[in-house]
N, C-alpha and C positions, 0 to 999 in steps of 0.2 A: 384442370390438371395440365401441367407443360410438360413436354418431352424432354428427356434426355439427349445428349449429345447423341447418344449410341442409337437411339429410336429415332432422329432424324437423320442420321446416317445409312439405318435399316430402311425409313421409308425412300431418302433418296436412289438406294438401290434397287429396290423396288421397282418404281417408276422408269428408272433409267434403263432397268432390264425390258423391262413391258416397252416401251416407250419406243425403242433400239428393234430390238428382234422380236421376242412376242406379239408386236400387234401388226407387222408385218406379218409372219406365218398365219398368226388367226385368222386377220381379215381378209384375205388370201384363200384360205381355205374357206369362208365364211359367201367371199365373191363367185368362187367357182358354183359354190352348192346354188347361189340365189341364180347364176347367169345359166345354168343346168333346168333352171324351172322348174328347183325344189320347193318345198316348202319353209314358210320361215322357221319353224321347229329344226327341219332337217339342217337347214343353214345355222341355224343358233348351237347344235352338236356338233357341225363340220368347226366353227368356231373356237368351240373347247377343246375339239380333236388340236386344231393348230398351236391353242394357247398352251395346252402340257407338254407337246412338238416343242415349241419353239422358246420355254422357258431356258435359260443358258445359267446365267450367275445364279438366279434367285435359287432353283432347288437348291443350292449347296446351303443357303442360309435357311432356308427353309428346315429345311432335312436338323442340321445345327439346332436349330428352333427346337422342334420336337423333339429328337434325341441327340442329346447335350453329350453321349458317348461318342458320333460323330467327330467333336471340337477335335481329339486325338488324331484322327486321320488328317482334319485338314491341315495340321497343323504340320505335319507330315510330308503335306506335299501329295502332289499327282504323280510323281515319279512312277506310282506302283501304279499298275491298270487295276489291278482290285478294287484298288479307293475311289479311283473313276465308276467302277461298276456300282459300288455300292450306293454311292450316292445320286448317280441318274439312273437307278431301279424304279425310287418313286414314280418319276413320272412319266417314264417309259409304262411301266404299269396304268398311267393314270389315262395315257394316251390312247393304250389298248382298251382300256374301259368305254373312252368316247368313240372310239373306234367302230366294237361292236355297237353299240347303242345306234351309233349312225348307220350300220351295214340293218341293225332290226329294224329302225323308224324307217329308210329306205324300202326294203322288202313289203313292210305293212301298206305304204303307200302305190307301190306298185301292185297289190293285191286288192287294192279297194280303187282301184281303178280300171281294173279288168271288167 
């Protein structure tokens, strides 16, 4: 099966997003946890915590992806800060998710080391 124009374009952004700024904030976050003398779990979550952090272009294509309601706003423009909100909800939310999971694997580990 070959890709379409538009699906090598999607992966090129992709990459280029991760590539740029997401794998900077991940591993980043990912260095801290491991140079802290966490565990590799905890580091693998501070990881994800940075990768939702630091995604920039891809949510909006992302977001687009799943709901194709979206394509309106962007097409619209950033002008309005709603549009901004609405679209870095995702993974503001995704972030808070690896967030806590890292503040609970954190805790657990401190408790079974006491």
């Amino acid at each position: 099966m070959t890709m379409t124009s538009e699906q090598r374009s999607w992966s090129i952004i992709c990459k280029k997003t991760y590539y740029m700024t997401t794998s900077l904030i991940s591993n980043s976050c990912k260095a801290i946890a491991l140079l802290a003398g966490q565990t590799i779990e905890v580091a693998m979550l501070a990881f994800e915590y940075g990768k939702n952090l630091g995604i920039v272009t891809a949510p909006i294509l992302f977001a687009m992806e799943e709901f194709p309601q979206l394509r309106a706003i962007v097409d619209q423009g950033f002008d309005k800060p709603e549009n901004v909100d609405i679209l870095a909800t995702k993974h503001a939310e995704l972030a808070a998710q690896s967030r806590r999971a890292l503040v609970h694997l954190t805790q657990r580990v401190i408790i079974r080391n006491k």
